[in-house]
Phi, psi and omega in degrees: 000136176245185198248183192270161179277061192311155187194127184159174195336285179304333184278354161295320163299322182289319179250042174030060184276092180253026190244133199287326180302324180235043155282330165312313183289329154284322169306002218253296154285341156302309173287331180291312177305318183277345154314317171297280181347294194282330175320299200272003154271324156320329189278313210260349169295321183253345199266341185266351200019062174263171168273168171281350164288359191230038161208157185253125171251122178217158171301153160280133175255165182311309183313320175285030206211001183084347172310121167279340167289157172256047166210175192263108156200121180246157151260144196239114172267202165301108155113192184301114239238032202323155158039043176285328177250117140197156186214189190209089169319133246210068176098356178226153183254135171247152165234139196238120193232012177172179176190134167284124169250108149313165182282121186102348182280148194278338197288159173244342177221155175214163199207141176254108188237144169213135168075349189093017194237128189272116162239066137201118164225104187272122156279120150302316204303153216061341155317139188213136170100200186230155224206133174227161186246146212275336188225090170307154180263122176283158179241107158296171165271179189054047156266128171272197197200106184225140185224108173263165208213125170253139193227161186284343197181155200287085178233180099267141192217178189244166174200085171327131132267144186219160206169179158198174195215159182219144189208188176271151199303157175098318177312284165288297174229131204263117198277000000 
């Protein structure tokens, strides 16, 4: 487990990145994501046994994440924040590569349970901006997926997942 990478427009100029390594380092996250990518058509290609013209690869949204709004915003109370995001994808794979903290944000942790099993636990606190992972995490389906939040104080705040998902065409959007 690593720990996340900021990586976006700005941030070469903002953290005065005059090094070559680090367009290494974004191809870095560009190949795991598309490594995640191809994993989770693969996944939902053999275990559903659809062809491949009858699935969908889409960004991930709030909602696939179990949220009824169609945006990322929690209450938050002081301290651990248990079962802010879970679901269980139902037919669908999810890869999860990354995530944005707003400016003011409070959370300082963020912990990954898949399967009843914890594989990620990041301290954030002072993150700011958006953040990808050299090793994204997969979801299978009927997995569960419980993502805990630790927050320094009683707010609401917002925090993006960024990811993609695959599911059969026609489910979500119908092309």
């Amino acid at each position: 487990m690593s720990l996340p990478i900021p990586i976006g427009k700005n941030v070469k100029e903002k953290f005065n990145i005059r090094d070559e390594r680090f367009y290494e380092s974004e191809s870095i996250f560009l190949n795991a994501y598309n490594k995640a990518c191809l994993e989770i058509l693969r996944r939902i290609e053999e275990q559903l046994k659809l062809p491949r013209e009858e699935i969908i690869l889409r960004r991930l949204i709030s909602q696939d994440l179990g949220l009824k709004e169609p945006f990322y915003k929690f209450n938050f109370e002081k301290g651990l924040n248990k079962n802010i995001i879970k679901t269980t994808p139902k037919r669908r794979f999810l890869a999860v590569n990354g995530f944005t903290i707003p400016k003011n944000c409070s959370i300082s942790q963020i912990i990954v349970w898949r399967g009843g099993k914890k594989t990620r636990h990041w301290h954030v606190e002072g993150f700011e901006g958006t953040y990808f992972l050299d090793d994204p995490f997969l979801v299978n389906m009927d997995q569960s997926l419980r993502i805990d939040m630790y927050s320094e104080s009683k707010k609401t705040q917002k925090l993006i997942f960024h990811g993609s998902i695959t599911e059969e065409r026609g489910r979500t959007i119908n092309p």
